[in-house]
C-alpha angles and dihedrals in degrees: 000000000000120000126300093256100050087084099162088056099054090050100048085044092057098041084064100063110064100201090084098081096288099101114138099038116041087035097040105050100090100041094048098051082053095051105045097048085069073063103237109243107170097198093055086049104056088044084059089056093041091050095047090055105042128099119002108339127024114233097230088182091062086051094040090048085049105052107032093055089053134080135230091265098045097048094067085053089069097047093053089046088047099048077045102059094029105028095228133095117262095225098067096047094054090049087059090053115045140037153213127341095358086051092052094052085040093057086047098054090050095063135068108260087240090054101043083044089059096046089052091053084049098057093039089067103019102107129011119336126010133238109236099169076066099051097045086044091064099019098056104047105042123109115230103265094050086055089050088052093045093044089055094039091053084045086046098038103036100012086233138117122255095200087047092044089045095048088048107051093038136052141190138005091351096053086051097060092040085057091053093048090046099057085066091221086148105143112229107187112116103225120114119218103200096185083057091045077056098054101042098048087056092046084053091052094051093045096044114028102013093050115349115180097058106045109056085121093076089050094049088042091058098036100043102038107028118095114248099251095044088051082053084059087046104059095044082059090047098053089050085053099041108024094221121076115251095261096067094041086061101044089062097036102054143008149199122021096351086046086056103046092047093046084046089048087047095050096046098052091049089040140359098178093048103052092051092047073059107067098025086065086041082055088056111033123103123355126337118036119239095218097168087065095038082059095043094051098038096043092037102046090033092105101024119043101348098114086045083048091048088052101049099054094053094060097043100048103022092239135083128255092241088058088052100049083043104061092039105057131023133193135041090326090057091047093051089054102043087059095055091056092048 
C-alpha cells in the first residue's frame, strides 16, 4: 500500500477505488461525459421505448441501445416520461414483452441499484428458507452510504425493516455479523493508525486461534467498523503475530455461512474489485451459467467499480470480461450485457 508517508499516494490509491465512499464521481466521470454528449432527452427517449415495443414484434435494439447508454438516474426519467405520454408503467410493458433472462437484465436496469438490491434481499429471505450466500453477497461489501440507501429502498418498496427482516431469517453467529454490518458505523477516513492495526490484530488472535467460540465480537467489531485501508494494516499485523495471514485463520476456525461473510469482509477490505471479478468468473465457470448473479454484479456495480472490475478479470484470468460474457450467454440478453460492459 505504499508506505505510510507517502500520503498523496495513498489518497490518490484509495480514490480509485470506488469502493471507499467515492462512488458517483471518480467512477462516474467517463461514463457521464459519454453519456451527455448524446445529449440525454428523456421524452424521446420514452417514445423510443414506446415505439420498440408497439405492434408484432418488439425492437429489442432500440430497447438495448436505450438502456445500456443511460445511467441509473436517467433511466427513471424516462419512466416517469414514459408513465407521463402512455399512461402506463414501463416496467409492465416491458414484462409483457419480453422474456427470461433478457427480461430479467432489462427489470434490473430499470431500478435504482439501491432499490433492485432490496428486491433482491427480499427475495433472498421472503418464503421458506433464506439465502444467506445473497445477503452476505450485498450486506457485506456496501459502503455505508449504499446500506443506508438499501436499508430506505426495502422501508419505501415493502414497508418493512431490513435489520428486523434480517434478525429474524437468520441466527447466530451469521445474523450477528450481518447487524453490525447493517447499522453502516464503517469508518471512511483514510488515515491509518498503526498502534490501533496493532491492537486489533492481537485482539483478533485472541478472539480467533488463542479461544475461538466466545469472541466473535472482536472479529465483527474490526471487520465491520474498521476503514478498508486501516483493516489492510490490520492483516499485515496480524500475519507478524500469527504467522499465518487472516484467511486462513478463519478457514480453520469457522465454517459454513459465518466462514463466507468474513471471508467476503476480508476480501472486500483488501480488494472490491477482486472479489467481484471473483464471482463474476464463478458465475460463469463450468457448466450451467448463473445468470442471476451475472445480472446482480454487472447492473449494481455499472456506475460504481465496473471499469476497476473490468480491469481486474482480465488480469486474473487473461481474458476480458466481455470475452467471457461472450462466450457464456447469447442472444439479446448477451447483447444487453455486452453493452453495458462497453
Amino acid at each position: 500500500m505504499g508506505s505510510s508517508h507517502s500520503k498523496s499516494y495513498k489518497l490518490t490509491d484509495d480514490i480509485r477505488k470506488p469502493t471507499v465512499g467515492a462512488t458517483s464521481l471518480s467512477a462516474d466521470e467517463p461514463s457521464t461525459s459519454k453519456r451527455h454528449h448524446q445529449g440525454f432527452d428523456a421524452d424521446r427517449d420514452a417514445k423510443k421505448i414506446h415505439s420498440a415495443c408497439k405492434g408484432a414484434g418488439t425492437d429489442e435494439k432500440k430497447i438495448i441501445e436505450v438502456l445500456s447508454s443511460r445511467t441509473s438516474e436517467q433511466r427513471q426519467q424516462i419512466k416517469q416520461k414514459y408513465k407521463a405520454l402512455y399512461n402506463k408503467d414501463m416496467e409492465e410493458v416491458l414484462k409483457g414483452d419480453l422474456s427470461g433472462n433478457f427480461e430479467k437484465a432489462v427489470l434490473a436496469l430499470l431500478d435504482l441499484p439501491c432499490e433492485y438490491e432490496a428486491r433482491e434481499l427480499r427475495k433472498a429471505m421472503k418464503g421458506a428458507g433464506t439465502d444467506e450466500s445473497l445477503l452476505i453477497e450485498i450486506l457485506c461489501t456496501r459502503n455505508n452510504k449504499e446500506i443506508v440507501n438499501i436499508k430506505a429502498a426495502y422501508k419505501r418498496l415493502f414497508d418493512r425493516d431490513l435489520e428486523s427482516d434480517v434478525k429474524s431469517d437468520t441466527s447466530g453467529s451469521l445474523k450477528k455479523i450481518l447487524v453490525t454490518v447493517l447499522e453502516a458505523t464503517r469508518d471512511e477516513t483514510q488515515q491509518v493508525n498503526a498502534e490501533l492495526a496493532e491492537q486489533d490484530a492481537t485482539d483478533l488472535y485472541k478472539a480467533g486461534e488463542g479461544r475461538w467460540g466466545t469472541e466473535e465480537l472482536a472479529f465483527n467489531v474490526v471487520l465491520a467498523k474498521r476503514s478498508y485501508s486501516q483493516l489492510r494494516a490490520t492483516f499485515q499485523a496480524y500475519e507478524k503475530v500469527c504467522g499465518k495471514d487472516i484467511e486462513e485463520s478463519i478457514k480453520s476456525e469457522t465454517s459454513g455461512d459465518l466462514e463466507k461473510a468474513y471471508l467476503t469482509l476480508v476480501s472486500c477490505a483488501k480488494d472490491c474489485p477482486g472479489y467481484f471479478a471473483t464471482l463474476l468468473h464463478k458465475s460463469m465457470k463450468g457448466a450451467g451459467t448463473d445468470e442471476e448473479t451475472l445480472i446482480r454484479v454487472l447492473v449494481t456495480r455499472a456506475e460504481s467499480d465496473l471499469p476497476a472490475i473490468k480491469e481486474k478479470f482480465q488480469q486474473m484470468y487473461k481474458k476480458s470480461l466481455a470475452e467471457a460474457v461472450r462466450s457464456d450467454t447469447s442472444g439479446d440478453f448477451r447483447k444487453l450485457l455486452l453493452a453495458i460492459l462497453h
